[in-house]
C-alpha positions in Angstrom: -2.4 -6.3 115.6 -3.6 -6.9 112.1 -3.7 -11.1 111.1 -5.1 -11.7 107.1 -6.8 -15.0 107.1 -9.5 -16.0 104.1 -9.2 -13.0 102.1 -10.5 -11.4 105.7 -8.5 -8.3 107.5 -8.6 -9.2 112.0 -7.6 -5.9 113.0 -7.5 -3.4 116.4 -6.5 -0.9 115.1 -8.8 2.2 115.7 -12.2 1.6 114.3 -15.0 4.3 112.3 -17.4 4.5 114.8 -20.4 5.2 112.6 -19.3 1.5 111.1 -20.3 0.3 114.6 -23.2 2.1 114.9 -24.9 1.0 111.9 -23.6 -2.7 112.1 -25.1 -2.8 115.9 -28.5 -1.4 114.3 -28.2 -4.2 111.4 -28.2 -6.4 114.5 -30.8 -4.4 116.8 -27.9 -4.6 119.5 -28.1 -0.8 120.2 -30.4 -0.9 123.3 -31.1 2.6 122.9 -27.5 3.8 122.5 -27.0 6.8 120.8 -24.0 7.6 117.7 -22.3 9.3 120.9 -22.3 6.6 123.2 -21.1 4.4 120.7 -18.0 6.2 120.2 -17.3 6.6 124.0 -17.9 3.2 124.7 -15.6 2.5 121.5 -12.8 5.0 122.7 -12.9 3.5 126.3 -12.5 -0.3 124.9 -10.0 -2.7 122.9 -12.0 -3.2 120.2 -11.8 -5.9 117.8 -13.0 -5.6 114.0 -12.9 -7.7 111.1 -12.9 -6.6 107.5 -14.3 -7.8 103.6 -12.4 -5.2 101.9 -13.1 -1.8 103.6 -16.3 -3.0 104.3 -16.9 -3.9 108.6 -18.3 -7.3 108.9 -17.7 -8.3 112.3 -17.0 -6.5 115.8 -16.3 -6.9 119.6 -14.9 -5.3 121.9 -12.9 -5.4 125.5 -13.5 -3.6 128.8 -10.7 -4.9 130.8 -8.4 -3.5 133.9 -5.3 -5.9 132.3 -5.1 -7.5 135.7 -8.0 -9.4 136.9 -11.4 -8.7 134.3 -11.5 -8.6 131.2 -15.5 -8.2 129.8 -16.0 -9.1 126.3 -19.5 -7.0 124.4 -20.7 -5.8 121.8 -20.1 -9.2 119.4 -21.4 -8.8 116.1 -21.4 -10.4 112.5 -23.1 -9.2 109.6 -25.6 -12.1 108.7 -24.3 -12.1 105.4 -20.9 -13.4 106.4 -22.3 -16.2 109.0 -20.0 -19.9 108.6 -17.7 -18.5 107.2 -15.5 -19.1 110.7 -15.0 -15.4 110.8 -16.6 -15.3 114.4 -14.0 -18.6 115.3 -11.3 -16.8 114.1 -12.8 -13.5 116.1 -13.3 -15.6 119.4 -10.0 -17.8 118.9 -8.2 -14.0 118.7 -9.9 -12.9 121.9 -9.3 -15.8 123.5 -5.6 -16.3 123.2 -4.2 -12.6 123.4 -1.6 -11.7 125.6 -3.6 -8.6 126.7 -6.0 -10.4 128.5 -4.5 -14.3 129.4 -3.6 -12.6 133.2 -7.6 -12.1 133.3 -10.9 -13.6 134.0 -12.8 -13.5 130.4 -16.2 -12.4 130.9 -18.2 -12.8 128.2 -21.4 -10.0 127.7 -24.5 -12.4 125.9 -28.3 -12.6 126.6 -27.9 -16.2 124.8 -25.9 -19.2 125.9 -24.8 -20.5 122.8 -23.1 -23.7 122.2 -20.3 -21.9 120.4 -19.3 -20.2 123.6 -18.3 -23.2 125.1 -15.7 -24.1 122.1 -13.7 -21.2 123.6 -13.7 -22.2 127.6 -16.9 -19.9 128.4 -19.2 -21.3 130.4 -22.8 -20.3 131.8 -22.1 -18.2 135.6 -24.1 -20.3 138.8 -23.3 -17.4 140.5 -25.7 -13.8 140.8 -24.5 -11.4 139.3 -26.1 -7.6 140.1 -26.8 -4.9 137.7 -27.7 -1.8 137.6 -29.1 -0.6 134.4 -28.3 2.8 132.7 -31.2 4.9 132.2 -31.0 3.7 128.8 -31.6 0.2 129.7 -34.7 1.4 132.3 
């Protein structure tokens, strides 16, 4: 998939994962992952990126099983390029693809943020269980 819109480049096609590493460390969103992790988690994921130029402004990416969860993470714009409606036009993307319309969206976020709820999401009443990685200890 590849969509031009605003002089911007949507795109999933496969992604530099050093681009995503330094971006996430732009946005202290690592939590302690490592180059390597990054690319696994990237290789293992249908990752979303959006482009100024050749430059990587804005990310997420999709854990999904295609059949009943899909779990968005990872979402990240370079402060630089904030209202421009990139991350609309990111979320809008994610949103409405075929891949994942059979699913339940998850979204990943330690913030509720009004702009979730534009696209459907809302805040879980339910407990959700997690067991952190080593990383995350």
């Amino acid at each position: 998939m590849q969509l031009e819109k605003d002089g911007f480049l949507y795109t999933d096609e496969r992604v530099d994962p050093m681009s995503v590493y330094d971006l996430l460390d732009q946005g202290r969103m690592l939590n302690n992952r490592s180059q390597y992790l990054v690319e696994e988690s990237l290789r293992h994921s249908y990752c979303l990126s959006v482009y100024d130029r050749n430059r990587l402004i804005a990310f997420a990416r999709v854990l999904s099983d295609y059949g009943s969860v899909s779990i968005i993470r990872d979402v990240i714009l370079s402060p630089d390029y904030r209202h421009k409606g990139i991350a609309h036009e990111l979320f809008r993307i994610l949103s409405t693809s075929e891949l994942f319309k059979r699913t339940n969206l998850v979204l990943w976020s330690r913030l509720d943020v009004p702009f979730y709820h534009e696209f459907g999401f809302k805040q879980l009443n339910r407990k959700i269980f997690l067991k952190p990685s080593d990383l995350e200890q």
